[in-house]
C-alpha positions, -999 to 999 in steps of 0.1 A, spaced: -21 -466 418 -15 -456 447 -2 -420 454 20 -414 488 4 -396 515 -30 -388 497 -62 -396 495 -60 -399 459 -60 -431 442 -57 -433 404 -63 -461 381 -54 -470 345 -63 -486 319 -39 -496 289 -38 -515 259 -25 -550 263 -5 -549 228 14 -515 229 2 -509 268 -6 -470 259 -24 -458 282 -67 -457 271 -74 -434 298 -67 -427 337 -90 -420 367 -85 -399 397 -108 -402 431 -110 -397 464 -110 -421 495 -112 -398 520 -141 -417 534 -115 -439 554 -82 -440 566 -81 -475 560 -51 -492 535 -62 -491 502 -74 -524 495 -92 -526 461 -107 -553 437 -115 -547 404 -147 -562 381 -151 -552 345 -190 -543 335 -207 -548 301 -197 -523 274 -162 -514 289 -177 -504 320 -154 -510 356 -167 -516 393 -141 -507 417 -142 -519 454 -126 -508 482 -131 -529 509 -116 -508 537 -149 -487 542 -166 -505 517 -174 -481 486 -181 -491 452 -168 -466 424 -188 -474 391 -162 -464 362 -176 -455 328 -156 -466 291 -141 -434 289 -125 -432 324 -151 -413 340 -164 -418 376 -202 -422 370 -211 -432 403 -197 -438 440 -221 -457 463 -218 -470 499 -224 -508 504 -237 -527 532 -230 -548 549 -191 -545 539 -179 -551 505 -154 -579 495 -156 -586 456 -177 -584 430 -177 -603 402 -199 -604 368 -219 -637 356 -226 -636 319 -242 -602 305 -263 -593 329 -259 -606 368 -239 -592 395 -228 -612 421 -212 -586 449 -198 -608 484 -202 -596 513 -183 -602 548 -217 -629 554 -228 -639 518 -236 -632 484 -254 -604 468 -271 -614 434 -283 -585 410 -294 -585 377 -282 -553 356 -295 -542 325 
C-alpha cells in the first residue's frame, strides 16, 4: 500500500476466508525517489521477501509482520522467486541468482 506523498510503504497480510487482517508492516524507501515498484516472494515458515526494484532493496519480512532485515542487492533486483524448501532463485537485470537457504 502505497501512502500519498511519503516514503512509507505498508503491506498486509489477511486471511483469505474472512480477509482480517494477520498483521501489517510499515517501512521506509527513502533510499530512492524512484515509483514504488515491488514484487512479492513468500519464504519457508510464513516468512516474505519484498523487492523493490526501483533502487533495488530486498526487505526480508518475518511471520509476525516484522521487518527482520533490509539489504542492498546488486546488480539490480527484478524478482525473486522460491524453488521447493530451500533455493532462492533472485533475477537480476543480466541473470539469475541461485541460493540455497536454510
Amino acid at each position: 500500500i502505497h501512502i500519498e506523498n511519503s516514503y512509507e510503504r505498508r503491506i498486509e497480510l489477511r486471511s483469505l476466508s474472512t480477509f482480517d487482517q494477520l498483521w501489517s508492516t510499515t517501512f521506509s524507501t527513502a533510499y530512492c525517489n524512484a515509483p514504488w515498484n515491488n514484487r512479492v516472494c513468500v519464504l519457508k515458515y510464513n516468512e516474505w521477501l519484498l523487492i523493490n526494484y526501483g533502487n533495488s532493496r530486498i526487505f526480508h519480512v518475518g511471520k509476525d509482520g516484522q521487518l527482520k532485515a533490509n539489504r542492498s542487492y546488486k546488480p539490480t533486483v527484478g524478482n525473486a522467486v522460491l524453488f521447493g524448501t530451500n533455493i532462492l532463485a533472485i533475477k537480476t537485470v543480466d541473470n539469475v541468482n541461485c541460493y540455497r537457504i536454510y
